[in-house]
VEXDREN-2710 file (C-alpha; in Angstrom, 1 decimal):
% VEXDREN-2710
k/r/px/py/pz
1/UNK/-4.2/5.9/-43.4
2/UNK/-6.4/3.8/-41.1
3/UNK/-9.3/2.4/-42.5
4/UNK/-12.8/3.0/-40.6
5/UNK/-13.1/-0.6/-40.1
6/UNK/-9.8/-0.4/-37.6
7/UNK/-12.0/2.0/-35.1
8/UNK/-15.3/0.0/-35.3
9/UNK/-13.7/-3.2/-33.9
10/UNK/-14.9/-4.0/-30.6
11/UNK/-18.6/-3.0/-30.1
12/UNK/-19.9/-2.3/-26.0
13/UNK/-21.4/-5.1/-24.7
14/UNK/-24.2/-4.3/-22.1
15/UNK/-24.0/-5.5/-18.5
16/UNK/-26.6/-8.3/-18.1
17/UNK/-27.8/-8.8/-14.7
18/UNK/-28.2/-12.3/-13.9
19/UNK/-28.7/-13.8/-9.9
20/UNK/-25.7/-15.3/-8.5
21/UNK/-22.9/-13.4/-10.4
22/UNK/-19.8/-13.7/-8.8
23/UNK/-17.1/-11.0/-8.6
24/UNK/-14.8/-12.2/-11.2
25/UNK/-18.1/-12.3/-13.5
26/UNK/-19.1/-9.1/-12.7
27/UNK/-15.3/-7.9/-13.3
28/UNK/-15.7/-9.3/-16.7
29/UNK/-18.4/-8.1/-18.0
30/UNK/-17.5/-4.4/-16.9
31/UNK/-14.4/-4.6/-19.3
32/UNK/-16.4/-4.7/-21.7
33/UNK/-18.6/-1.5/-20.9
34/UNK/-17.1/2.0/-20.7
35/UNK/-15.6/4.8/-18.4
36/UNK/-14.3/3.9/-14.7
37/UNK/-16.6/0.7/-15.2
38/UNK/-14.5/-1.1/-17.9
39/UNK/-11.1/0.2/-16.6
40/UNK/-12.1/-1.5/-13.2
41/UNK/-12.7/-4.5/-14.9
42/UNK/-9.2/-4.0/-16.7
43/UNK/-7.8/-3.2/-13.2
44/UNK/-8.7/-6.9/-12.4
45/UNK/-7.2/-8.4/-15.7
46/UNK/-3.5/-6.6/-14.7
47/UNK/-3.7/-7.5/-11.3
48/UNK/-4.3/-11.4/-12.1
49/UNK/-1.3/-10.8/-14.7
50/UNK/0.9/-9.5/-12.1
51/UNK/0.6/-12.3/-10.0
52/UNK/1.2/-14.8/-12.7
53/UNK/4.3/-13.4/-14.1
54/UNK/7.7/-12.9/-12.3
55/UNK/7.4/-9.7/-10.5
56/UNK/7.7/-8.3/-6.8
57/UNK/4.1/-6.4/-6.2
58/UNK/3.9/-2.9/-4.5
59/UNK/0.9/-2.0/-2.5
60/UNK/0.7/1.9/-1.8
61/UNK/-2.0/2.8/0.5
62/UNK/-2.8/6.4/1.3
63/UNK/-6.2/8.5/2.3
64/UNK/-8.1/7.0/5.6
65/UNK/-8.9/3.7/4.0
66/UNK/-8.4/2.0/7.5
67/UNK/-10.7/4.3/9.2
68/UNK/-12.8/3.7/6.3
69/UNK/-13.2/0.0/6.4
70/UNK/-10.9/-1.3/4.4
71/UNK/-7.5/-2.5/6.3
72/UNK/-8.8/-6.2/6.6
73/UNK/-9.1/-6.2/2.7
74/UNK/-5.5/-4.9/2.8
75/UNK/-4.2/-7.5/5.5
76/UNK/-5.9/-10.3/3.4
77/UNK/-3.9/-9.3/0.5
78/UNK/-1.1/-9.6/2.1
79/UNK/-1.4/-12.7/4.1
80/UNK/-2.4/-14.5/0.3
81/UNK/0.9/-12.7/-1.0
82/UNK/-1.1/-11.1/-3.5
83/UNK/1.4/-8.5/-2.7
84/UNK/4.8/-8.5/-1.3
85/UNK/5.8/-5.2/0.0
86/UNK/3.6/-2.2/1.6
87/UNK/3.7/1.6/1.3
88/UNK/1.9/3.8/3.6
89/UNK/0.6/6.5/5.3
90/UNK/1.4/6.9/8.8
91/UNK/-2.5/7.4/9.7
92/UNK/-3.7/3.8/7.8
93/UNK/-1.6/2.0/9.7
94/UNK/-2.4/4.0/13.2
95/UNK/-5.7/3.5/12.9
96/UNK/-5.0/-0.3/11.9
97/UNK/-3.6/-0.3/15.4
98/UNK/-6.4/1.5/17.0
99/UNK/-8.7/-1.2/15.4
100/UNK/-6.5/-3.9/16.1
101/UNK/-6.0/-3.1/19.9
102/UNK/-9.8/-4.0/20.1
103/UNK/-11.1/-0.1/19.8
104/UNK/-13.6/1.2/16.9
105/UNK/-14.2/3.9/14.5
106/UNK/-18.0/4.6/14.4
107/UNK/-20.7/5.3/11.5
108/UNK/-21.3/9.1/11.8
109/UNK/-22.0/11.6/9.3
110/UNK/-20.7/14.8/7.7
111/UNK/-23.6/16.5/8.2
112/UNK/-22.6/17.3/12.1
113/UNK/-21.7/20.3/14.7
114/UNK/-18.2/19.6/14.8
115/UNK/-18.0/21.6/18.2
116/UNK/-20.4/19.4/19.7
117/UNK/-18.1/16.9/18.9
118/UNK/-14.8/18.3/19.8
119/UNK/-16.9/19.1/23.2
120/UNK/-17.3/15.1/23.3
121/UNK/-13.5/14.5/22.2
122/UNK/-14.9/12.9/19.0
123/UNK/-13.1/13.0/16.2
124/UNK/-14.5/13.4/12.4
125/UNK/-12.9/12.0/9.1
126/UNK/-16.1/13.0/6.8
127/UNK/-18.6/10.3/8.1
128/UNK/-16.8/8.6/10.4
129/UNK/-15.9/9.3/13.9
130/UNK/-13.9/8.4/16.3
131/UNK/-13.0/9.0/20.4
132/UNK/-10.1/10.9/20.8
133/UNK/-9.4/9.4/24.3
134/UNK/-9.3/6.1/23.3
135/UNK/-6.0/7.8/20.6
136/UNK/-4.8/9.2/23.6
137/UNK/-4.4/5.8/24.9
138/UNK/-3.2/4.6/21.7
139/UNK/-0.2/7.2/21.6
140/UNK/1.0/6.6/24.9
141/UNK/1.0/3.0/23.9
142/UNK/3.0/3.3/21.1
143/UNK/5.5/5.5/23.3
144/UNK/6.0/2.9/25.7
145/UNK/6.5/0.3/23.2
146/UNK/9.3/2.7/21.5
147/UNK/11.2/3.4/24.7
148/UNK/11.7/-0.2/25.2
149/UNK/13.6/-0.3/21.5
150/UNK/17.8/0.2/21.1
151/UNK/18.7/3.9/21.5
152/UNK/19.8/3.8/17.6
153/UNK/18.4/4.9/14.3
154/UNK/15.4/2.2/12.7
155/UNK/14.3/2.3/9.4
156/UNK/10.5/2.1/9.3
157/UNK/10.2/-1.0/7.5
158/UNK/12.5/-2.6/11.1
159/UNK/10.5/0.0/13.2
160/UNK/7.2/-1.6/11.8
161/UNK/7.8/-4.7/11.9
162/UNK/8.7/-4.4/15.6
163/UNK/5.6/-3.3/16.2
164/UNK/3.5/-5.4/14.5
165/UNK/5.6/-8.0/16.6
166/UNK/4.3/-6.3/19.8
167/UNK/1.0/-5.6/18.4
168/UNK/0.6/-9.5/18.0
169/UNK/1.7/-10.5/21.3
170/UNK/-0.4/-7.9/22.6
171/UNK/-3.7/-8.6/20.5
172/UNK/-3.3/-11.9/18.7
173/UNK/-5.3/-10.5/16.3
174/UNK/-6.1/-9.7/12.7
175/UNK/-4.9/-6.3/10.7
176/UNK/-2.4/-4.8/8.7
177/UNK/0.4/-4.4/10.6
178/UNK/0.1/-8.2/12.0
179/UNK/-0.9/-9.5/8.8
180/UNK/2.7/-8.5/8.0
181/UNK/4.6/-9.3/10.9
182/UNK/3.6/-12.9/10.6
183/UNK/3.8/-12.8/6.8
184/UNK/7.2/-11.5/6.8
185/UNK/6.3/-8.5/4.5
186/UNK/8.3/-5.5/4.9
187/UNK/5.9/-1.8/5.4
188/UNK/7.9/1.5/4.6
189/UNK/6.3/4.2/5.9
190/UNK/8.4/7.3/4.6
191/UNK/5.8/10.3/6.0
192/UNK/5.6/8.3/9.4
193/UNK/5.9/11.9/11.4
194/UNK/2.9/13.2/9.6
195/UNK/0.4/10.9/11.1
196/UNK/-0.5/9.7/14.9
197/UNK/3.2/7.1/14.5
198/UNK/4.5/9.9/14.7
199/UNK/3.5/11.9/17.8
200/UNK/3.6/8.3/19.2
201/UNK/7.3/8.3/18.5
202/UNK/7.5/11.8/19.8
203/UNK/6.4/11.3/23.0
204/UNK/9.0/8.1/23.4
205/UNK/11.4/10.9/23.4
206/UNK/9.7/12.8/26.2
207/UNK/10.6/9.4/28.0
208/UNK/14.0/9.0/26.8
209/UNK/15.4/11.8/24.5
210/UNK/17.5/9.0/22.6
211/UNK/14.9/6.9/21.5
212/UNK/12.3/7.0/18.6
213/UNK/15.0/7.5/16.0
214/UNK/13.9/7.0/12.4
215/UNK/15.7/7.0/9.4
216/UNK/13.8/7.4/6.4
217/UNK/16.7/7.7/4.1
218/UNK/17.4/4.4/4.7
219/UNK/13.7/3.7/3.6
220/UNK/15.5/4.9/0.3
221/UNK/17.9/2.4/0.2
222/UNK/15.9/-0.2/1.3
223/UNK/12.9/0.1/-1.1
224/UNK/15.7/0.6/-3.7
225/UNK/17.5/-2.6/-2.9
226/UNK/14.7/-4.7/-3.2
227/UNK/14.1/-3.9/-7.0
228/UNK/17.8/-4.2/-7.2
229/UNK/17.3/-7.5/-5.7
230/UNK/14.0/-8.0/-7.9
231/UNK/14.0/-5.7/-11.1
232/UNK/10.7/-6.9/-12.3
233/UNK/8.5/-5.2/-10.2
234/UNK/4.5/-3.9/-10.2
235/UNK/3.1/-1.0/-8.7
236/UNK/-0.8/-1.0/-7.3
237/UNK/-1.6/2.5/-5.5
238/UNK/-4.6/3.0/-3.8
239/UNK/-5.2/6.8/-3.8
240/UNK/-2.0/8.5/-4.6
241/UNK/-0.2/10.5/-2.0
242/UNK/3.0/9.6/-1.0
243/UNK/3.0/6.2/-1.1
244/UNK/3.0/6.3/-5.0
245/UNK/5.6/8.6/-5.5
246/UNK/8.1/6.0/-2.9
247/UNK/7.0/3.2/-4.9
248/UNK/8.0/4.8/-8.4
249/UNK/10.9/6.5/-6.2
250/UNK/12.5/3.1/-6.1
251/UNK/12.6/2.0/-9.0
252/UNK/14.6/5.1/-10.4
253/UNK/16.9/4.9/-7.1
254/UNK/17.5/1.6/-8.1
255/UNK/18.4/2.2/-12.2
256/UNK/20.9/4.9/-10.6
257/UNK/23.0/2.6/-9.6
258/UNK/21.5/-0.4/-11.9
259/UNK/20.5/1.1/-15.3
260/UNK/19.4/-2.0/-17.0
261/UNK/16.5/-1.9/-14.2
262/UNK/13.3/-0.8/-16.6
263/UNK/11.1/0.8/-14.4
264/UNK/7.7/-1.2/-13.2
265/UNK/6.5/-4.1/-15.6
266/UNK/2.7/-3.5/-14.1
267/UNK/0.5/-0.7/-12.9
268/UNK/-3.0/-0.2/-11.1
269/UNK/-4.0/3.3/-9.6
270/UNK/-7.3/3.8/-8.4
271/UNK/-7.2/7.7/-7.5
272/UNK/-9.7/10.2/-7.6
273/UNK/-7.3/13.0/-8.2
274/UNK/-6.9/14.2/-11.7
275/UNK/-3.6/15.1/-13.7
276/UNK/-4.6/18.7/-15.1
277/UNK/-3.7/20.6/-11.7
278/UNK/0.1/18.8/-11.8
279/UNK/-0.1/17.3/-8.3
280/UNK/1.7/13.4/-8.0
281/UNK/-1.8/12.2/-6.6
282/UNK/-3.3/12.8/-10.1
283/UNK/-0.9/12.2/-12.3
284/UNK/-0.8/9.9/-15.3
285/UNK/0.9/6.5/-15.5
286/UNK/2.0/7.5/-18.9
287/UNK/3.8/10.4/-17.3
288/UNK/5.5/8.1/-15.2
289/UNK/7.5/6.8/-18.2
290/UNK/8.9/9.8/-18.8
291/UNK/10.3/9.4/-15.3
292/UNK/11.3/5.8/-16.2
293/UNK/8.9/5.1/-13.1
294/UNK/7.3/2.6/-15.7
295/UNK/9.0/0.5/-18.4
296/UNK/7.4/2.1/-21.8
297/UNK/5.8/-1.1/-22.4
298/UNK/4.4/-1.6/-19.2
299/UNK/1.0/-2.6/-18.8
300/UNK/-1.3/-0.6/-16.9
301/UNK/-4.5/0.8/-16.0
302/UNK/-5.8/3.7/-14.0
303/UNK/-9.3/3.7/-12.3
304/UNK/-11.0/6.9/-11.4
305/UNK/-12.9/6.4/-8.3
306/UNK/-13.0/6.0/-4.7
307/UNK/-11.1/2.9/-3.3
308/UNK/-14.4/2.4/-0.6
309/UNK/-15.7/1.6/-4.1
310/UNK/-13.6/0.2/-6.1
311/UNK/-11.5/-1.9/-4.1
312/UNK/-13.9/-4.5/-2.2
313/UNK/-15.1/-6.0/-6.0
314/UNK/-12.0/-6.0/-7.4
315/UNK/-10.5/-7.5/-4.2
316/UNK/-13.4/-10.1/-4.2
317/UNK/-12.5/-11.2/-7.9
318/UNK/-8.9/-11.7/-7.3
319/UNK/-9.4/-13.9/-4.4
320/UNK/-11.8/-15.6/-6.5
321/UNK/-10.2/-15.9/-10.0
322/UNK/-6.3/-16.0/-9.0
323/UNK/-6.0/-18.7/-6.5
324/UNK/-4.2/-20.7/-9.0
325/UNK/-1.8/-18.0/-10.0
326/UNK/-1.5/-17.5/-6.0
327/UNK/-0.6/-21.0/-5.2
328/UNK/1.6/-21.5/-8.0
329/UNK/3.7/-18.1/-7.3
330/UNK/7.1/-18.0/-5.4
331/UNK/6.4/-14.4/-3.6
332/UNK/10.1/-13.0/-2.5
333/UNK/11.1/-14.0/1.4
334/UNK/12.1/-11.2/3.9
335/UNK/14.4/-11.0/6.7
336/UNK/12.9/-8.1/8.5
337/UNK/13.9/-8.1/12.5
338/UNK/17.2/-6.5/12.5
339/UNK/18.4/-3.5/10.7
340/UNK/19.9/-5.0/8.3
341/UNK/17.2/-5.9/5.6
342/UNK/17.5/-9.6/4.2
343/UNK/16.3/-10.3/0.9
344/UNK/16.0/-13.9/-0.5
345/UNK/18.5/-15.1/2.1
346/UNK/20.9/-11.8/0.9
347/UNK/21.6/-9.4/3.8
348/UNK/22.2/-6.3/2.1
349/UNK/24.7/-3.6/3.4
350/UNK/23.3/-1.0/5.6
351/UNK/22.8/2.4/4.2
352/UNK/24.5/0.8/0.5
353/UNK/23.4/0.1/-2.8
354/UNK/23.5/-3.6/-3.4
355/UNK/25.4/-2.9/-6.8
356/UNK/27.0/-7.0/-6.1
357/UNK/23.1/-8.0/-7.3
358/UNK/24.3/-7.0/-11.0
359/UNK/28.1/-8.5/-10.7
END
């Protein structure tokens, strides 16, 4: 039986507010009060981890962070290689675009006659708006871009990176889809047709009916191959959707074909979804074992609350408290301009499992 003493162990410590706390101060002291605060502050603890083991980092992005504020925290991460390959939705990396091309989204608020701003071609993502002509633009932009492109199939991690090729030569500026272009990081975007991207790419058929081809089964085998290629791995989602589900998707893809592969080493959620209703959004990390989506010893934390929250402290600490781990980590290198997808100087075989990685 366990004694008493076993539960009593670790008393709370209050927060002591003191001027000039840094992030990384701040992080620590939350770990050791309770609720969202300490698993925030453990969030920070498993992301400093990750980058000082041996793993490859996923970075799953979903909701309307971009339009929220957030995609230069996301393309900072990614110059630093504080992660090395991206998951998301269609509309982050849209709106990255629609940022990065030198347009704005706009302070606004919820409380608002939404046909006085459909009259105005405003659009409304709770308190944020945004002009509708300017998307317009941006999706005829996009089209032309595609029907310059091979009339062939692209994966989206080749179809993005194309375009954050143009989008550099066109802007030479900062964002997402730049940030990885010139950081050779690949971006899957497996629900690209649900999202802005998409009507983009439908439109460069309206052009040229054999053009804006994408293949996102070979974002399967792609995603898949790179655990293959790296089977330590780490999973950071920001806000569910399906972004997490094609991050844990890979690493069971890959233990198909692979089955010593255990499933992600490291795990960070920050979600405001819950498990009880079933949905993927919610659900538990532990429940991801079952899946062998995580190893069973993996370590990880989930934080309940909103990533316009969350995300710019936690960031903030692990620039602060990991640039050692940062500059002594050798991230994974990328080929990512053809179709063929190039890991660690390995091209690996279109549309194939690389089962020559465990040979």
């Amino acid at each position: 039986m366990t004694k008493k003493s076993e539960f009593l162990k670790h008393p709370i410590r209050p927060f002591i507010p003191r001027s000039g706390l840094s992030a990384p101060e701040i992080l620590s002291q939350m770990e050791n009060i309770s609720f969202q605060g300490r698993n925030l502050g453990l969030a920070h603890r498993v992301w400093k981890r990750m980058i000082g083991d041996d793993v490859l980092i996923f970075l799953g992005v979903a909701g309307a962070l971009s339009a929220g504020g957030l995609r230069m925290i996301i393309a900072d991460l990614i110059t630093r290689r504080a992660v090395d390959c991206l998951v998301s939705t269609g509309a982050n990396l849209y709106h990255d675009l629609h940022e990065t091309l030198g347009n704005h989204h706009f302070i606004g608020s919820h409380r608002i006659d939404d046909g006085a701003l459909q009259e105005h071609h405003i659009d409304r993502v709770y308190d944020t708006y945004m002009d509708e002509d300017e998307f317009i633009e941006n999706d005829k932009w996009i089209a032309k871009f595609t029907a310059t492109l091979e009339s062939r199939p692209y994966s989206t991690r080749e179809y993005l990176h194309k375009l954050g090729g143009h989008l550099w030569e066109a802007s030479h500026a900062d964002g997402i889809l730049t940030a990885a272009f010139r950081s050779g990081v690949p971006i899957f975007c497996p629900g690209i047709a649900d999202s802005s991207l998409g009507m983009g790419l439908s439109q460069a058929r309206m052009i040229d009916r054999n053009k804006g081809q994408i293949d996102v089964i070979e974002d399967v085998s792609e995603s898949a191959n790179i655990v293959i290629r790296h089977p330590r791995t780490a999973s950071i989602v920001l806000g569910g959707g399906t972004p997490k589900n094609f991050i844990n998707q890979a690493s069971v893809q890959a233990a198909f074909y692979c089955p010593d592969i255990p499933g992600h080493q490291f795990a960070i959620q920050i979600i405001t979804d819950v498990p009880h209703f079933g949905g993927a959004s919610g659900s538990s990390l532990d429940e991801a074992k079952s899946w062998g989506k995580l190893a069973s010893d993996a370590d990880h934390v989930t934080v309940h609350a909103d990533a316009t929250l969350a995300l710019p402290l936690l960031v903030s600490g692990i620039a602060s408290s990991a640039q050692d781990e940062l500059d002594k980590r050798t991230p994974p290198m990328f080929g990512l301009g053809s179709r063929a997808l190039v890991v660690d100087g390995i091209t690996i075989p279109i549309s194939e499992y690389d089962t020559s990685a465990t040979d």
